[in-house]
C-alpha positions as CSV (number, residue, x, y, z in Angstrom):
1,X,-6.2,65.7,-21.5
2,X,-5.7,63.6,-18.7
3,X,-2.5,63.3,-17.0
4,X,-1.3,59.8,-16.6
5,X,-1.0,58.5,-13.3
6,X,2.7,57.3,-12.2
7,X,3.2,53.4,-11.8
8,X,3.9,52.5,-8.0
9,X,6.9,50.5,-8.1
10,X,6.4,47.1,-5.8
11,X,9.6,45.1,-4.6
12,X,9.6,41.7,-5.5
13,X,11.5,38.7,-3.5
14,X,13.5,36.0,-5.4
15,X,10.8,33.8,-6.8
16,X,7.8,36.1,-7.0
17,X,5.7,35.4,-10.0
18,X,3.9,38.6,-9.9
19,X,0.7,37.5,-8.9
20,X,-0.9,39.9,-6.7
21,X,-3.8,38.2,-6.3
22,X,-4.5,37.7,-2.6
23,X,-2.7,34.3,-0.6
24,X,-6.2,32.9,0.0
25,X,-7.0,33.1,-4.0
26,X,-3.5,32.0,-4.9
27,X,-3.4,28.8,-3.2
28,X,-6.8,28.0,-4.5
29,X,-5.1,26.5,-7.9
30,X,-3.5,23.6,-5.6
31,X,-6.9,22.6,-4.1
32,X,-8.5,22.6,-7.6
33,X,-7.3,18.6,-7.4
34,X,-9.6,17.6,-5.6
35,X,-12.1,19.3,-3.0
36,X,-11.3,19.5,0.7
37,X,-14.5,19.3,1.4
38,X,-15.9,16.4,0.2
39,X,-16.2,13.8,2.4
40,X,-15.1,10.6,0.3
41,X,-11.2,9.9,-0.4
42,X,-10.4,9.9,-4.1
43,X,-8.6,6.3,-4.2
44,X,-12.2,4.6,-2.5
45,X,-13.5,6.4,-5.5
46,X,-11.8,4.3,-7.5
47,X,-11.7,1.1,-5.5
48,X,-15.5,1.5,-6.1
49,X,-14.8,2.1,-9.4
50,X,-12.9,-1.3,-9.8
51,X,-15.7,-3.1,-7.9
52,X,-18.0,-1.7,-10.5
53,X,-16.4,-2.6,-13.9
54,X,-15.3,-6.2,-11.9
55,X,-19.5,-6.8,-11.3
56,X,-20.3,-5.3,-15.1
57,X,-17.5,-6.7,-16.9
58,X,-15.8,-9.6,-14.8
59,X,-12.7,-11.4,-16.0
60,X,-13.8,-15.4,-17.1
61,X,-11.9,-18.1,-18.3
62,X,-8.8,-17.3,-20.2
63,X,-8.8,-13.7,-18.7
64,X,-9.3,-14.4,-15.5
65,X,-6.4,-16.6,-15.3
66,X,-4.1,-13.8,-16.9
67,X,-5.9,-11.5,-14.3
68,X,-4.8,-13.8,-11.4
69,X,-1.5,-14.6,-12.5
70,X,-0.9,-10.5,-12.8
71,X,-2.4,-10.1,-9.2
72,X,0.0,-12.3,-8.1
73,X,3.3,-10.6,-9.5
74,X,1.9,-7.4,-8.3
75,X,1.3,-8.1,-4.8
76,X,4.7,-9.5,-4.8
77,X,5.9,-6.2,-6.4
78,X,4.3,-4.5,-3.7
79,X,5.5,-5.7,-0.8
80,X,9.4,-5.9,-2.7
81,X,8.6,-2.4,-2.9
82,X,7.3,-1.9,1.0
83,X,10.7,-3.3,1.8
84,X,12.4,-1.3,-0.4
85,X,11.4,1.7,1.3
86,X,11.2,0.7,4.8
87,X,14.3,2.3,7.1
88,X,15.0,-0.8,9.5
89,X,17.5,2.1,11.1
90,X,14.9,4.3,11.3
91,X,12.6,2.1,12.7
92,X,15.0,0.9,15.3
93,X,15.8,4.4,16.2
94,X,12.9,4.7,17.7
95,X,13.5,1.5,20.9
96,X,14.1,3.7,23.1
97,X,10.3,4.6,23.0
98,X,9.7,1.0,23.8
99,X,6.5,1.8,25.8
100,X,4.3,3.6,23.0
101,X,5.4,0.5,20.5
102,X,4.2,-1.8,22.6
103,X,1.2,-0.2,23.6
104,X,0.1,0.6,19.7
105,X,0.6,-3.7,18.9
106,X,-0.8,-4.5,21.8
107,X,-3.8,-2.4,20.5
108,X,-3.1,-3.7,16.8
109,X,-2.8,-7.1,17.3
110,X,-4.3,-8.1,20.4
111,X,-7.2,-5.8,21.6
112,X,-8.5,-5.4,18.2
113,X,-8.8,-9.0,17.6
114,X,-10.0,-9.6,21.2
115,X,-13.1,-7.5,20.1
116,X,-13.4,-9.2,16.4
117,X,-13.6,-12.5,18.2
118,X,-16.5,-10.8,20.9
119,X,-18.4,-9.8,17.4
120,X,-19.1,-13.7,16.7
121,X,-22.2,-13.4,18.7
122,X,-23.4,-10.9,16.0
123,X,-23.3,-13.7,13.7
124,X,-25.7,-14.7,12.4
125,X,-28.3,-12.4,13.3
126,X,-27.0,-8.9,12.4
127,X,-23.7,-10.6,9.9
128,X,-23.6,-13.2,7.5
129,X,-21.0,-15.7,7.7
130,X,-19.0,-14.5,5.2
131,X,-19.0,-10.6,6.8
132,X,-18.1,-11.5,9.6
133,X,-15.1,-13.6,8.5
134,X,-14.2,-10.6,7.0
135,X,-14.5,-8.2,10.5
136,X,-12.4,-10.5,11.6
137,X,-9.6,-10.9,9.0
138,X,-10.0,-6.8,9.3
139,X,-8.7,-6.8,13.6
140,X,-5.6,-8.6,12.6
141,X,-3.9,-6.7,9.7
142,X,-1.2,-4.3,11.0
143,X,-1.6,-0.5,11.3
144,X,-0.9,2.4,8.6
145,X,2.1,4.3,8.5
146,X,1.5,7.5,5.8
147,X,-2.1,8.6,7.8
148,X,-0.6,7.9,11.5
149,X,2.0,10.1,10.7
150,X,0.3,12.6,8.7
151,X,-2.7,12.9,11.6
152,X,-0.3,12.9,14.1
153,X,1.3,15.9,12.5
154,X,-1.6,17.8,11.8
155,X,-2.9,17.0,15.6
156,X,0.7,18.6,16.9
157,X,1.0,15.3,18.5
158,X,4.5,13.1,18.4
159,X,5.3,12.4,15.1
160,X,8.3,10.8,15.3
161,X,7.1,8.4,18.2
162,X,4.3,7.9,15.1
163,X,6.7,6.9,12.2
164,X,8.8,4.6,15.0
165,X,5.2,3.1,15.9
166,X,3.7,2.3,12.2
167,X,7.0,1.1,11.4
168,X,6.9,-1.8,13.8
169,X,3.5,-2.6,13.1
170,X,4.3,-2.8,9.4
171,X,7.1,-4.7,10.1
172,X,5.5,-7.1,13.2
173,X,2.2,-7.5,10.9
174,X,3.8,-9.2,7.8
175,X,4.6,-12.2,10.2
176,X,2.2,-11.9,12.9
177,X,-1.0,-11.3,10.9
178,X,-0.1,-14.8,9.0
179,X,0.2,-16.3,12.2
180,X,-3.0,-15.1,13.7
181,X,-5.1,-15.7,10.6
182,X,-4.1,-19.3,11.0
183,X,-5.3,-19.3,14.6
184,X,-8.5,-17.6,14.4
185,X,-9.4,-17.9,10.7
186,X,-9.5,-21.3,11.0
187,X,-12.4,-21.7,13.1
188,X,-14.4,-19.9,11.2
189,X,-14.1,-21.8,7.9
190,X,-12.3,-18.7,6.6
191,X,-10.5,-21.2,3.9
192,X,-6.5,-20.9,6.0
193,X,-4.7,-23.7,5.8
194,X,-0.8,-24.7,6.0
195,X,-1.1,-23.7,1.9
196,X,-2.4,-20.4,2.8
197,X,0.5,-19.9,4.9
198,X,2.7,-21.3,2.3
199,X,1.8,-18.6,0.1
200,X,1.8,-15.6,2.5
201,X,5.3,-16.7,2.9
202,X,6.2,-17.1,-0.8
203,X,4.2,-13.7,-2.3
204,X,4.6,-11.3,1.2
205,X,7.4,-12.1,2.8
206,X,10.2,-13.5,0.6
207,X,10.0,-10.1,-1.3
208,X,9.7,-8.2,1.6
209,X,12.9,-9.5,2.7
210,X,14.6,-9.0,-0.9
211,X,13.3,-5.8,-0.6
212,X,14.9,-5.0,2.3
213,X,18.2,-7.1,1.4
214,X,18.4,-5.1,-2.0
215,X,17.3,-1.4,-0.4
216,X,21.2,-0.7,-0.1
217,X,21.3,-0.2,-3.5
218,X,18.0,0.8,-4.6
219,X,16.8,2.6,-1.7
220,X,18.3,6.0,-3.7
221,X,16.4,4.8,-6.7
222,X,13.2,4.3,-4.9
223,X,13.0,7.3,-2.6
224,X,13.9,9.4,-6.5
225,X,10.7,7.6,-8.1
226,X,8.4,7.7,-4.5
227,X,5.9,9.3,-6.6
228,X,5.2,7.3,-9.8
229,X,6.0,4.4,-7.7
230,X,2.9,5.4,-6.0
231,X,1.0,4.9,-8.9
232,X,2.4,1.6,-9.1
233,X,1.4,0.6,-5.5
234,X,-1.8,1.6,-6.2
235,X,-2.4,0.2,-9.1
236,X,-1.4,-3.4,-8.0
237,X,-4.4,-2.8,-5.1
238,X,-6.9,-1.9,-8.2
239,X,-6.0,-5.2,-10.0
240,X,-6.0,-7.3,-6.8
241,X,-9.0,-5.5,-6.0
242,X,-10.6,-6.3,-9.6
243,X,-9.2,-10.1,-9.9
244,X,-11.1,-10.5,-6.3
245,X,-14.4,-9.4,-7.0
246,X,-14.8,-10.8,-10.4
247,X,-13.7,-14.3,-9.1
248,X,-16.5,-13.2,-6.6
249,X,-19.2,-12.2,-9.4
250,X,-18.8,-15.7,-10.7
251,X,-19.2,-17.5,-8.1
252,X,-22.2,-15.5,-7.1
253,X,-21.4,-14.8,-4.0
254,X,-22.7,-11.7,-3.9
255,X,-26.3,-13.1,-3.8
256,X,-25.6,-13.5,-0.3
257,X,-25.0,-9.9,0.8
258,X,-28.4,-7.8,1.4
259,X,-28.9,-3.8,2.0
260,X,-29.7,-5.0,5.8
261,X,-26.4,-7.1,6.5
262,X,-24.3,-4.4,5.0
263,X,-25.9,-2.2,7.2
264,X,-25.5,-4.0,10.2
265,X,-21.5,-4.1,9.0
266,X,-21.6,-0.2,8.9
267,X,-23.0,0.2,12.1
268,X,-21.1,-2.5,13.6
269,X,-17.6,-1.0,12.2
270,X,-18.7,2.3,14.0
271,X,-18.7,0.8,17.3
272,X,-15.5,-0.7,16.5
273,X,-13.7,2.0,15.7
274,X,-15.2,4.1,18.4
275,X,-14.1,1.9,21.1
276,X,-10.3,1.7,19.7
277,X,-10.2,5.6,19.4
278,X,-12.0,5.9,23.4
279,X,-9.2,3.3,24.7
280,X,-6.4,4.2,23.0
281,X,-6.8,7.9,24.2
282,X,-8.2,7.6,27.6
283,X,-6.0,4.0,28.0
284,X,-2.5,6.0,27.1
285,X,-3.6,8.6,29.7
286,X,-4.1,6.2,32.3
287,X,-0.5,5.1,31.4
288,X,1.4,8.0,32.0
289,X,1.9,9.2,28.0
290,X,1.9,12.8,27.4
291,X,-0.5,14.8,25.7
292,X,2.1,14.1,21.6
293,X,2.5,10.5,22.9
294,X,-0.8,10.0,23.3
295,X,-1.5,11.5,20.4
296,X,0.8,9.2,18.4
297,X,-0.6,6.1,20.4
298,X,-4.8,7.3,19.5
299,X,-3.5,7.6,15.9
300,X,-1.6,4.6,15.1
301,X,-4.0,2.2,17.4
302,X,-7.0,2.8,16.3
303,X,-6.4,1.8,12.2
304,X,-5.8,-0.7,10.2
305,X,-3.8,-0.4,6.8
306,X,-5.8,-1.0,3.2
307,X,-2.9,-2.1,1.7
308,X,-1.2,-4.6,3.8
309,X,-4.7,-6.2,3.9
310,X,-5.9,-6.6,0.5
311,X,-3.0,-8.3,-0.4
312,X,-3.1,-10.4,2.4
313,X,-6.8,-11.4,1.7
314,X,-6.1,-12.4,-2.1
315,X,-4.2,-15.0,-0.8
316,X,-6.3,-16.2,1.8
317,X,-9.4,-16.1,0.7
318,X,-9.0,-16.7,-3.0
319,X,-12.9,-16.6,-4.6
320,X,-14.3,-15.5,-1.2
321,X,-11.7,-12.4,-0.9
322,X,-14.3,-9.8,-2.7
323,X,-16.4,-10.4,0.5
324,X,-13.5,-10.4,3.0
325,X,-12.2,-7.5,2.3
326,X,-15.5,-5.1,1.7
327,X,-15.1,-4.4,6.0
328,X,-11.4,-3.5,5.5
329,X,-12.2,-1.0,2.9
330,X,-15.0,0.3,4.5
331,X,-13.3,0.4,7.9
332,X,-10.3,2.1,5.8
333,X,-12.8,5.0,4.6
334,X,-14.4,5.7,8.0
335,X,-10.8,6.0,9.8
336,X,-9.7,8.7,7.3
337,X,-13.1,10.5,8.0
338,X,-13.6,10.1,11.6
339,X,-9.5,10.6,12.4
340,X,-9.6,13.8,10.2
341,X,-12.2,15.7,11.8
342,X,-10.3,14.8,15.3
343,X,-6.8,15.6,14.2
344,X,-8.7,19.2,13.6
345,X,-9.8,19.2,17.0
346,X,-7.0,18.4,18.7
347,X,-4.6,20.7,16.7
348,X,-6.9,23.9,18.4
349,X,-6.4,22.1,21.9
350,X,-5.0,24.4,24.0
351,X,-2.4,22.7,25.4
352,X,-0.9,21.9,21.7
353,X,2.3,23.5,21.0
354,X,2.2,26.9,19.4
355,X,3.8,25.4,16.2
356,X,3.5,21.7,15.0
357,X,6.7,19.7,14.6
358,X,8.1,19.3,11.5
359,X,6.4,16.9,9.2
360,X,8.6,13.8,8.1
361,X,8.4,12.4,4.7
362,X,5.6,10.1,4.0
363,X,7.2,7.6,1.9
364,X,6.9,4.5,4.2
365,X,3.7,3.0,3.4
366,X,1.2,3.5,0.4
367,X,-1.5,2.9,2.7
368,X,-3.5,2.1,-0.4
369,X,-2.5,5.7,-1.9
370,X,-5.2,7.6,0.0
371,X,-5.5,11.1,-0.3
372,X,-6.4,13.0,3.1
373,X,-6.1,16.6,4.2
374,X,-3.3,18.2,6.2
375,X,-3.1,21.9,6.5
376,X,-4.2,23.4,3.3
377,X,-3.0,20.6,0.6
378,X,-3.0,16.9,0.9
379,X,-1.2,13.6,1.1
380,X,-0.8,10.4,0.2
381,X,-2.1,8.4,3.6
């Protein structure tokens, strides 16, 4: 008869479940969401998903009038909402770093549309009118917040300086981007007129500012909810998103886009964001920023923000927004790509700090609700 064995006795710590599997295998339950590996964000997935059933099923008559009149409320939800959440304090806090903020707008709003207007001679050889109306309306909407920061952090680069610096653009980019649209839109038969501004005003700004009037006493409420809130940010941008594209699909605009011009839009968006990422990090060296500052400045430079633009574009563009905003979303999805695989890189730099500083909350903006990787889960960006 066999003797029995005595049971080894392991000490558990307060809040051990018990599961001995090994770390690696335990942690693989969180990833089951969705794969690190694979190379497209989960919210384009959808966006594309919208475009779809807006180009199969797009809303007509009665429908479509509900549809816009509900894109409207929700965009003015949204940006209620952006003020909501935005910490003017915080954002102020961060003056005394007065040389990185400026350097990211002048990057944002000055540099990136400098080389939108140089992309007119592309026109209309390599873009269509229409494409290249939307490059443009894509160099003058402000920076992301949630992926600066979160890229920032996972490159052991300045985060704070990052939150500061999204902040202002954010902030800077619900007047400014209005402003510039009227100036450089204009001339290119981009439909802005006085109206247009009218309305930016009325569905953008106003709530913004109630938003930020009323975040005394909601703020707590807000930053309680930050998550299913999130699913209402992003579900306002997937019904802007479809009203857009099925006021496109009947008015057959999309007869006018071929395999070859959105090819040339890919190829040209590469350059584009290959230059901003080469200046910002070789262009904040020359400046005398240090190796987290520079970091911060590469980072919040270089993108533009998916959901501060779509908005922005349903009021501009009206019919014609389905086309002027495909190079903001496709811009949006290369950024995450490209800027992930460099975070990586940087965060093995030698001359990074042995531990990364500690990641703030990433609350500020929905950035569209993105989902990119940092470390071994991933955020909203």
């Amino acid at each position: 008869m066999e003797r029995a064995r005595p049971v080894r006795e392991t000490p558990t710590r307060a809040g051990d479940t018990g599961d001995t599997r090994p770390p690696h295998h335990r942690s693989t339950v969180k990833r089951l969401k969705w794969p690190s590996w694979l190379p497209i964000d989960p919210y384009i997935l959808l966006l594309l998903g919208t475009v779809g059933l807006a180009a199969l099923l797009p809303a007509r008559g009665t429908g479509a009038e509900v549809a816009s009149g509900a894109s409207t409320a929700a965009i003015a939800f949204l940006f209620f909402l952006y003020g909501a959440r935005l910490s003017t304090r915080e954002a102020m806090d961060g003056v005394r770093h007065w040389r990185l903020h400026l350097t990211v707008l002048a990057c944002t709003f000055v540099l990136f549309p400098l080389l939108g207007l140089a992309a007119r001679g592309l026109e209309p050889v390599l873009l269509s009118h229409d494409l290249y109306t939307g490059l443009l309306f894509l160099t003058l909407v402000p920076s992301t917040v949630q992926s600066s920061i979160a890229f920032t952090s996972m490159a052991r680069g300045n985060v704070p300086a990052a939150i500061c610096a999204g902040s202002f653009s954010s902030l800077v980019g619900i007047v400014l981007t209005p402003l510039l649209a009227a100036a450089l839109l204009g001339g290119t038969g981009g439909g802005f007129s006085a109206d247009s501004l009218l309305k930016i005003v009325l569905q953008l700004l106003v709530p913004f500012l109630a938003g930020q009037l009323l975040r005394r006493w909601i703020g707590g409420f807000v930053a309680r909810h930050k998550k299913i809130l999130g699913y209402v940010d992003r579900g306002s941008i997937l019904l802007v998103v479809y009203t857009a594209f099925s006021e496109g699909m009947v008015q057959g605009i999309w007869h006018q886009v071929s395999p070859l011009r959105l090819g040339g839009l890919l190829a040209v968006e590469v350059v584009l964001l290959a230059v901003m990422l080469a200046v910002t990090w070789y262009g904040s060296k020359a400046l005398g920023f240090d190796r987290g500052d520079r970091i911060a400045v590469q980072f919040a430079g270089s993108k533009k923000s998916l959901a501060s633009g779509l908005p922005m574009a349903s009021v501009l563009f009206g019919a014609h927004a389905s086309l002027a905003v495909l190079p903001l979303m496709l811009f949006h999805q290369m950024q995450l790509m490209v800027c992930a695989v460099i975070a990586k890189r940087r965060s093995r730099d030698p001359e990074a700090d042995p531990e990364p500083q500690s990641e703030q909350p990433l609350s500020q903006d929905p950035a569209a609700g993105s989902r990119i990787s940092v470390g071994t889960g991933t955020r909203s960006g």
